[in-house]
C-alpha positions, 0 to 999 in steps of 0.5 A, spaced: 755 731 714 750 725 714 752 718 716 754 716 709 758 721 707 763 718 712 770 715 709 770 708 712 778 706 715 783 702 716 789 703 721 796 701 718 801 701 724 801 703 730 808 703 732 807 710 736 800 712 741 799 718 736 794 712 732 789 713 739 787 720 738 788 720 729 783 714 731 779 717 736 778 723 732 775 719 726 770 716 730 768 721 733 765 723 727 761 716 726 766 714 722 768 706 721 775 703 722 774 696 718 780 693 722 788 694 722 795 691 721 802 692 723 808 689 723 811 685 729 807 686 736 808 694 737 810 693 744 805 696 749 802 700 744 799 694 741 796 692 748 794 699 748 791 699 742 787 692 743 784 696 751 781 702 748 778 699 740 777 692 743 772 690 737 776 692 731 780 686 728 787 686 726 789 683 719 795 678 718 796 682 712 796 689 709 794 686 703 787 686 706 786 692 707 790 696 700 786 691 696 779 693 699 776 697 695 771 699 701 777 703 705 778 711 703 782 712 709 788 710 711 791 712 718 799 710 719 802 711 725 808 706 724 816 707 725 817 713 722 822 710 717 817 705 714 811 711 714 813 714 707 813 706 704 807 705 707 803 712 705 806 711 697 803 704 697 796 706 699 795 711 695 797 707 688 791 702 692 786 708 692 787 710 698 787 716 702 792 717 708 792 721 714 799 720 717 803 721 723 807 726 724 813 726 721 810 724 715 817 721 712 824 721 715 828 723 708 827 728 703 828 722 698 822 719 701 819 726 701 820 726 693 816 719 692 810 721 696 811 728 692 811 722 686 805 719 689 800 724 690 801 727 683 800 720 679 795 718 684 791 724 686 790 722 692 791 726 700 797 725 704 795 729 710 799 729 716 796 730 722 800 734 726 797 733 733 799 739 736 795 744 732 789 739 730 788 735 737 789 742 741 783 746 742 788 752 744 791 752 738 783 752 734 781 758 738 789 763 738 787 762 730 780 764 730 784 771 734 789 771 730 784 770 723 780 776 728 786 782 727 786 781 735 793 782 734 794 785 730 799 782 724 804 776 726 811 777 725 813 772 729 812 766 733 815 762 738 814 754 739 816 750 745 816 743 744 818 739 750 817 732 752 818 726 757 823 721 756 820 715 758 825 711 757 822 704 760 817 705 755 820 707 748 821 701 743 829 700 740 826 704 734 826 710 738 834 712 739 836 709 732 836 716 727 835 712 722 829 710 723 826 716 728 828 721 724 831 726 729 828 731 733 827 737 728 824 732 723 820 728 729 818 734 733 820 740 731 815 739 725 809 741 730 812 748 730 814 750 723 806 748 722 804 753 727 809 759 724 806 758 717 799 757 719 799 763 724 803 767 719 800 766 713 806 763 710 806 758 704 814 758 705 820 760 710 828 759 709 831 755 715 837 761 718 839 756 723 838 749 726 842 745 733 842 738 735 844 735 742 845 730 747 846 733 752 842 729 757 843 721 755 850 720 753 848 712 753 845 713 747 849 718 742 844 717 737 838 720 741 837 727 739 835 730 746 835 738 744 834 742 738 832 749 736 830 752 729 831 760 727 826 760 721 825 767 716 819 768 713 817 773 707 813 777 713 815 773 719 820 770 723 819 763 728 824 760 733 823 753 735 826 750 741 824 742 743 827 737 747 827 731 752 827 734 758 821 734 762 822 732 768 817 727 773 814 733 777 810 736 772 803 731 772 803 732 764 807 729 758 810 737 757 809 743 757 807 745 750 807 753 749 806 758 743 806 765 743 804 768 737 807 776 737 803 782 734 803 788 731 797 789 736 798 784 742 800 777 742 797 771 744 800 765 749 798 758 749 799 754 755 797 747 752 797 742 756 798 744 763 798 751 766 804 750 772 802 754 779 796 756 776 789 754 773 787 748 772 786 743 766 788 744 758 788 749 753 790 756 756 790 761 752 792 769 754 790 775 750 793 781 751 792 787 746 791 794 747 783 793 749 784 786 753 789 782 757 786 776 760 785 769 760 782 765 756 778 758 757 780 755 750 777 749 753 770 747 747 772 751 742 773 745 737 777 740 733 776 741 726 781 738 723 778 731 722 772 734 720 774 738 714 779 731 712 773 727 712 769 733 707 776 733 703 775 725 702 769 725 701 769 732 696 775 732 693 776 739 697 783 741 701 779 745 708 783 741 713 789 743 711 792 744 703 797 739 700 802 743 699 802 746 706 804 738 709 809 738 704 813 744 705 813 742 713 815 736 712 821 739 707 823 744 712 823 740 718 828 734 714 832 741 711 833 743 718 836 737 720 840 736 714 843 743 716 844 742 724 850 743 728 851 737 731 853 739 739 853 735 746 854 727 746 851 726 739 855 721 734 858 723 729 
Protein backbone atom coordinates (compact mmCIF):
# COMPACT_ATOMS: atom_id res chain seq x y z
CA UNK A 1 0.00 0.00 0.00
CA UNK A 2 1.61 3.00 -0.82
CA UNK A 3 2.43 5.78 1.66
CA UNK A 4 -0.84 7.96 0.59
CA UNK A 5 -3.13 5.48 0.87
CA UNK A 6 -2.54 5.11 4.76
CA UNK A 7 -5.59 6.65 6.92
CA UNK A 8 -4.39 9.21 8.99
CA UNK A 9 -5.39 8.93 12.95
CA UNK A 10 -6.18 10.22 16.16
CA UNK A 11 -6.38 8.51 19.84
CA UNK A 12 -9.43 9.18 21.92
CA UNK A 13 -8.73 7.72 25.41
CA UNK A 14 -6.03 5.81 26.65
CA UNK A 15 -7.57 4.60 30.00
CA UNK A 16 -6.27 1.11 29.16
CA UNK A 17 -2.43 0.13 27.85
CA UNK A 18 -4.19 -1.86 24.78
CA UNK A 19 -3.64 2.05 23.08
CA UNK A 20 0.23 1.05 22.72
CA UNK A 21 -0.02 -2.08 20.50
CA UNK A 22 -3.57 -0.64 18.59
CA UNK A 23 -1.23 2.29 18.29
CA UNK A 24 1.90 0.74 17.54
CA UNK A 25 0.32 -1.47 15.17
CA UNK A 26 -0.76 1.43 12.78
CA UNK A 27 2.46 2.98 12.85
CA UNK A 28 4.23 0.36 11.79
CA UNK A 29 2.32 0.56 8.80
CA UNK A 30 3.74 4.27 8.14
CA UNK A 31 0.55 5.56 9.22
CA UNK A 32 0.08 9.03 10.83
CA UNK A 33 -1.36 9.74 14.47
CA UNK A 34 -2.21 13.69 14.34
CA UNK A 35 -2.62 13.72 18.36
CA UNK A 36 -4.90 12.22 21.10
CA UNK A 37 -7.13 13.25 23.85
CA UNK A 38 -8.78 11.78 27.17
CA UNK A 39 -10.56 12.60 29.65
CA UNK A 40 -9.06 13.16 33.35
CA UNK A 41 -5.10 11.99 33.43
CA UNK A 42 -5.40 8.37 32.90
CA UNK A 43 -3.17 7.39 35.85
CA UNK A 44 0.15 5.97 34.66
CA UNK A 45 -0.95 4.80 31.52
CA UNK A 46 -0.83 8.57 30.51
CA UNK A 47 2.72 8.73 31.68
CA UNK A 48 3.29 5.59 29.52
CA UNK A 49 1.79 6.68 26.96
CA UNK A 50 3.78 10.24 26.74
CA UNK A 51 7.48 7.85 26.92
CA UNK A 52 6.81 5.62 24.26
CA UNK A 53 4.91 8.47 21.50
CA UNK A 54 6.51 11.49 23.06
CA UNK A 55 5.93 13.54 19.87
CA UNK A 56 2.22 13.18 19.44
CA UNK A 57 0.16 16.44 21.02
CA UNK A 58 -2.61 15.91 23.27
CA UNK A 59 -5.77 17.75 22.48
CA UNK A 60 -7.85 19.69 25.35
CA UNK A 61 -10.86 18.82 23.37
CA UNK A 62 -12.13 15.94 21.53
CA UNK A 63 -14.06 18.20 19.45
CA UNK A 64 -10.52 18.89 17.86
CA UNK A 65 -10.32 15.85 16.59
CA UNK A 66 -14.19 14.71 15.44
CA UNK A 67 -14.25 17.74 13.52
CA UNK A 68 -11.06 17.30 11.62
CA UNK A 69 -12.01 16.39 8.37
CA UNK A 70 -8.05 14.87 7.89
CA UNK A 71 -8.44 12.11 10.75
CA UNK A 72 -10.10 8.55 9.17
CA UNK A 73 -9.47 6.60 12.13
CA UNK A 74 -9.99 6.63 15.24
CA UNK A 75 -8.53 4.53 17.82
CA UNK A 76 -10.44 4.29 21.58
CA UNK A 77 -9.01 2.72 24.66
CA UNK A 78 -10.97 4.81 27.06
CA UNK A 79 -13.02 3.23 30.41
CA UNK A 80 -15.08 0.45 29.03
CA UNK A 81 -18.51 2.25 30.00
CA UNK A 82 -17.58 5.30 28.16
CA UNK A 83 -16.23 3.47 24.59
CA UNK A 84 -19.81 2.90 23.00
CA UNK A 85 -20.51 6.90 23.51
CA UNK A 86 -17.03 7.56 22.23
CA UNK A 87 -17.24 4.93 18.93
CA UNK A 88 -20.95 6.53 18.13
CA UNK A 89 -19.76 10.10 18.36
CA UNK A 90 -16.87 9.61 15.78
CA UNK A 91 -18.77 7.90 13.31
CA UNK A 92 -21.53 10.49 13.07
CA UNK A 93 -18.22 13.01 12.51
CA UNK A 94 -17.13 10.59 9.78
CA UNK A 95 -14.71 8.50 11.34
CA UNK A 96 -13.70 5.22 11.22
CA UNK A 97 -12.94 3.39 15.01
CA UNK A 98 -10.68 0.62 15.99
CA UNK A 99 -11.70 -0.17 19.58
CA UNK A 100 -10.50 -1.92 22.59
CA UNK A 101 -12.03 -4.74 23.53
CA UNK A 102 -14.69 -5.00 25.05
CA UNK A 103 -16.02 -2.91 22.65
CA UNK A 104 -19.30 -1.75 24.96
CA UNK A 105 -20.47 -2.76 28.32
CA UNK A 106 -24.36 -3.36 27.68
CA UNK A 107 -26.32 -4.72 25.01
CA UNK A 108 -28.28 -1.05 24.84
CA UNK A 109 -24.88 0.35 23.99
CA UNK A 110 -24.35 -2.35 21.52
CA UNK A 111 -27.94 -1.34 19.73
CA UNK A 112 -26.67 2.46 19.36
CA UNK A 113 -23.38 1.23 17.87
CA UNK A 114 -25.68 -1.31 15.48
CA UNK A 115 -27.50 2.13 15.01
CA UNK A 116 -24.80 3.79 14.25
CA UNK A 117 -22.90 1.77 11.69
CA UNK A 118 -26.14 1.58 9.52
CA UNK A 119 -26.93 5.61 9.69
CA UNK A 120 -23.28 6.26 9.01
CA UNK A 121 -21.69 3.54 6.99
CA UNK A 122 -18.71 3.71 8.97
CA UNK A 123 -16.33 0.52 10.40
CA UNK A 124 -16.31 -0.36 14.17
CA UNK A 125 -14.02 -2.72 14.50
CA UNK A 126 -12.66 -4.15 17.48
CA UNK A 127 -9.16 -5.03 18.02
CA UNK A 128 -9.31 -8.14 19.66
CA UNK A 129 -5.46 -8.27 20.78
CA UNK A 130 -5.43 -11.89 21.44
CA UNK A 131 -5.94 -12.99 17.90
CA UNK A 132 -4.68 -9.83 16.03
CA UNK A 133 -1.41 -9.00 17.92
CA UNK A 134 -0.42 -12.60 18.51
CA UNK A 135 1.68 -14.11 15.75
CA UNK A 136 0.67 -17.69 17.12
CA UNK A 137 -2.86 -17.31 16.35
CA UNK A 138 -1.85 -16.04 12.51
CA UNK A 139 -0.12 -19.14 11.98
CA UNK A 140 -2.88 -21.91 13.79
CA UNK A 141 -5.22 -20.34 11.47
CA UNK A 142 -3.26 -20.50 8.39
CA UNK A 143 -3.03 -24.55 9.64
CA UNK A 144 -6.40 -24.63 10.37
CA UNK A 145 -7.54 -22.93 6.80
CA UNK A 146 -4.72 -25.83 5.32
CA UNK A 147 -7.00 -29.12 6.65
CA UNK A 148 -4.06 -29.89 8.85
CA UNK A 149 -6.94 -30.87 11.14
CA UNK A 150 -8.89 -31.79 9.78
CA UNK A 151 -12.58 -30.16 10.60
CA UNK A 152 -12.97 -28.14 14.00
CA UNK A 153 -15.33 -29.12 16.42
CA UNK A 154 -14.42 -27.63 19.29
CA UNK A 155 -12.05 -24.98 20.82
CA UNK A 156 -10.67 -24.18 24.16
CA UNK A 157 -9.49 -20.94 25.38
CA UNK A 158 -7.63 -19.67 28.30
CA UNK A 159 -7.69 -16.43 29.49
CA UNK A 160 -5.87 -15.84 32.59
CA UNK A 161 -4.23 -12.69 33.78
CA UNK A 162 -2.33 -10.80 36.56
CA UNK A 163 -3.91 -8.58 38.87
CA UNK A 164 -1.78 -6.12 39.40
CA UNK A 165 -3.65 -4.36 42.00
CA UNK A 166 -1.03 -1.45 42.54
CA UNK A 167 -1.51 -0.35 39.32
CA UNK A 168 -5.27 -0.65 38.51
CA UNK A 169 -7.27 2.56 38.49
CA UNK A 170 -10.79 2.73 40.45
CA UNK A 171 -12.52 2.03 37.29
CA UNK A 172 -10.99 -1.52 37.20
CA UNK A 173 -13.36 -2.97 40.18
CA UNK A 174 -16.53 -0.99 39.57
CA UNK A 175 -18.83 -3.43 37.21
CA UNK A 176 -20.35 -0.95 35.88
CA UNK A 177 -17.75 0.69 34.25
CA UNK A 178 -15.54 -2.59 33.43
CA UNK A 179 -18.15 -4.55 32.30
CA UNK A 180 -17.20 -7.96 33.95
CA UNK A 181 -14.99 -10.78 33.13
CA UNK A 182 -16.99 -12.34 30.39
CA UNK A 183 -17.48 -8.97 28.62
CA UNK A 184 -14.04 -7.92 29.34
CA UNK A 185 -11.85 -10.89 28.82
CA UNK A 186 -13.74 -13.52 27.77
CA UNK A 187 -14.35 -11.57 24.62
CA UNK A 188 -11.00 -12.51 23.22
CA UNK A 189 -12.12 -16.32 23.16
CA UNK A 190 -15.56 -16.25 21.60
CA UNK A 191 -13.43 -14.35 18.49
CA UNK A 192 -11.40 -17.27 18.60
CA UNK A 193 -14.11 -19.99 18.36
CA UNK A 194 -16.08 -18.29 15.76
CA UNK A 195 -12.91 -17.67 13.88
CA UNK A 196 -11.33 -21.36 13.94
CA UNK A 197 -14.89 -22.63 13.71
CA UNK A 198 -15.93 -21.09 10.73
CA UNK A 199 -19.01 -19.80 12.72
CA UNK A 200 -21.40 -16.77 12.04
CA UNK A 201 -23.21 -17.57 15.62
CA UNK A 202 -23.29 -19.65 18.86
CA UNK A 203 -25.92 -20.07 21.84
CA UNK A 204 -24.37 -19.34 25.33
CA UNK A 205 -25.29 -23.03 27.14
CA UNK A 206 -23.48 -21.82 30.28
CA UNK A 207 -21.78 -19.16 32.08
CA UNK A 208 -19.88 -18.37 35.86
CA UNK A 209 -18.72 -15.67 37.55
CA UNK A 210 -16.57 -15.37 40.66
CA UNK A 211 -14.96 -14.08 43.52
CA UNK A 212 -12.92 -16.13 44.75
CA UNK A 213 -9.76 -14.79 45.56
CA UNK A 214 -10.61 -10.77 46.51
CA UNK A 215 -13.24 -10.53 49.04
CA UNK A 216 -12.29 -6.91 49.56
CA UNK A 217 -13.53 -5.89 46.41
CA UNK A 218 -17.10 -7.81 45.76
CA UNK A 219 -17.68 -6.14 42.59
CA UNK A 220 -14.30 -7.73 40.90
CA UNK A 221 -15.35 -10.67 38.80
CA UNK A 222 -12.03 -12.98 39.46
CA UNK A 223 -13.07 -16.01 37.42
CA UNK A 224 -15.47 -16.80 34.80
CA UNK A 225 -15.98 -19.50 32.08
CA UNK A 226 -18.43 -20.16 29.19
CA UNK A 227 -19.92 -23.28 27.60
CA UNK A 228 -20.78 -22.15 23.83
CA UNK A 229 -22.54 -24.47 21.28
CA UNK A 230 -22.12 -23.88 17.45
CA UNK A 231 -24.03 -25.40 14.53
CA UNK A 232 -20.80 -27.50 14.06
CA UNK A 233 -18.51 -26.58 17.05
CA UNK A 234 -18.36 -26.54 20.52
CA UNK A 235 -15.95 -23.97 22.87
CA UNK A 236 -15.16 -23.84 26.37
CA UNK A 237 -13.67 -20.55 27.96
CA UNK A 238 -12.29 -20.21 31.44
CA UNK A 239 -10.51 -16.56 32.19
CA UNK A 240 -9.66 -15.21 35.55
CA UNK A 241 -7.34 -13.35 37.69
CA UNK A 242 -4.82 -15.37 39.10
CA UNK A 243 -1.62 -15.46 37.58
CA UNK A 244 0.74 -15.77 40.14
CA UNK A 245 4.19 -13.41 40.66
CA UNK A 246 6.23 -16.44 39.43
CA UNK A 247 5.42 -16.63 36.19
CA UNK A 248 7.93 -13.89 34.17
CA UNK A 249 4.70 -12.83 31.72
CA UNK A 250 1.20 -11.32 32.36
CA UNK A 251 -0.50 -14.83 31.65
CA UNK A 252 -0.32 -17.77 30.49
CA UNK A 253 -2.64 -17.53 27.09
CA UNK A 254 -3.42 -20.98 25.54
CA UNK A 255 -6.07 -22.13 22.81
CA UNK A 256 -6.40 -25.68 21.59
CA UNK A 257 -8.20 -26.11 18.50
CA UNK A 258 -9.36 -30.10 18.11
CA UNK A 259 -9.88 -31.63 14.95
CA UNK A 260 -11.25 -34.26 13.35
CA UNK A 261 -7.47 -34.91 12.16
CA UNK A 262 -5.26 -33.57 14.97
CA UNK A 263 -5.44 -30.46 17.01
CA UNK A 264 -3.36 -27.49 17.69
CA UNK A 265 -2.15 -26.10 21.02
CA UNK A 266 -0.94 -22.17 21.19
CA UNK A 267 0.96 -21.54 23.99
CA UNK A 268 1.01 -17.55 23.47
CA UNK A 269 3.10 -15.76 25.69
CA UNK A 270 5.08 -18.07 27.48
CA UNK A 271 6.04 -21.59 27.43
CA UNK A 272 6.57 -22.86 31.28
CA UNK A 273 9.74 -25.12 31.89
CA UNK A 274 10.21 -25.39 28.27
CA UNK A 275 11.36 -23.39 25.35
CA UNK A 276 12.04 -19.93 25.25
CA UNK A 277 9.88 -16.85 24.05
CA UNK A 278 6.37 -16.35 22.58
CA UNK A 279 4.16 -17.93 20.13
CA UNK A 280 4.19 -21.35 20.43
CA UNK A 281 2.44 -23.31 18.30
CA UNK A 282 2.03 -27.64 18.74
CA UNK A 283 0.65 -29.62 15.65
CA UNK A 284 -0.16 -32.78 16.12
CA UNK A 285 -2.12 -34.73 13.14
CA UNK A 286 -1.67 -38.18 11.68
CA UNK A 287 1.61 -37.22 9.37
CA UNK A 288 3.38 -34.51 12.24
CA UNK A 289 3.78 -33.95 15.99
CA UNK A 290 5.79 -31.19 16.57
CA UNK A 291 6.69 -27.85 17.72
CA UNK A 292 6.54 -24.89 15.96
CA UNK A 293 8.03 -21.57 15.96
CA UNK A 294 5.32 -19.27 15.31
CA UNK A 295 7.53 -16.32 15.80
CA UNK A 296 7.23 -14.17 12.17
CA UNK A 297 4.35 -15.22 10.72
CA UNK A 298 2.89 -11.74 10.70
CA UNK A 299 -0.01 -9.40 12.20
CA UNK A 300 -2.33 -8.84 9.28
CA UNK A 301 -4.94 -7.50 10.78
CA UNK A 302 -3.91 -3.71 10.96
CA UNK A 303 -2.94 -3.93 7.50
CA UNK A 304 -6.27 -5.30 6.06
CA UNK A 305 -7.92 -2.56 8.52
CA UNK A 306 -5.87 0.09 6.96
CA UNK A 307 -7.11 -1.46 3.39
CA UNK A 308 -10.85 -1.73 4.84
CA UNK A 309 -10.61 2.44 5.56
CA UNK A 310 -9.10 3.24 2.49
CA UNK A 311 -11.38 0.73 -0.02
CA UNK A 312 -14.48 0.39 1.97
CA UNK A 313 -13.74 -3.54 1.84
CA UNK A 314 -14.20 -5.92 5.35
CA UNK A 315 -10.71 -8.06 5.20
CA UNK A 316 -9.46 -7.36 8.51
CA UNK A 317 -12.46 -8.85 10.12
CA UNK A 318 -16.53 -8.52 8.85
CA UNK A 319 -18.81 -6.28 10.62
CA UNK A 320 -21.02 -8.60 11.58
CA UNK A 321 -18.48 -10.63 13.15
CA UNK A 322 -17.44 -7.95 15.90
CA UNK A 323 -20.75 -7.33 16.53
CA UNK A 324 -21.76 -10.91 17.37
CA UNK A 325 -18.85 -11.26 19.58
CA UNK A 326 -19.77 -8.59 21.46
CA UNK A 327 -23.25 -9.78 21.98
CA UNK A 328 -22.32 -13.22 23.09
CA UNK A 329 -20.02 -11.79 25.43
CA UNK A 330 -22.49 -9.29 27.06
CA UNK A 331 -25.24 -12.28 26.89
CA UNK A 332 -22.83 -14.48 28.75
CA UNK A 333 -22.64 -12.17 31.51
CA UNK A 334 -26.34 -11.34 31.74
CA UNK A 335 -26.70 -15.23 31.93
CA UNK A 336 -23.95 -16.15 34.56
CA UNK A 337 -24.22 -17.52 37.82
CA UNK A 338 -22.99 -15.26 40.13
CA UNK A 339 -20.67 -17.64 42.59
CA UNK A 340 -17.97 -16.78 45.62
CA UNK A 341 -17.58 -13.39 47.29
CA UNK A 342 -19.58 -11.54 44.30
CA UNK A 343 -22.18 -8.84 45.33
CA UNK A 344 -25.31 -9.28 44.42
Amino acid sequence: MPHEALPRLAVLGIDHRHIFGQLDGMQKLGCTCKGWWTDGDAGGVADGFRKRFPDLPRFADKAEILEDGAVDLVLIAAVPSERADLAIEAMRHGKDVMVDKPGCTTLAQLAAIREAIAETGRIWSVDFSERFEVEAVTLAGDLVRQGAIGKVVQTVGLGPHRLNRATRPAWFFQRQRYGGILCDIASHQIDQFLFFAGLEDAEIVASTVGNFANPEDPELEDFGEILLRGASAQGYIRVDWYTPDALPTWGDGRLTVLGTEGYIELRKYVDIAGRRGTNHVFLVNRERCEHIDANGAGLPYFRNLANDVMHRTETAMRQEHALKVTELALKAELLAARVGALAP
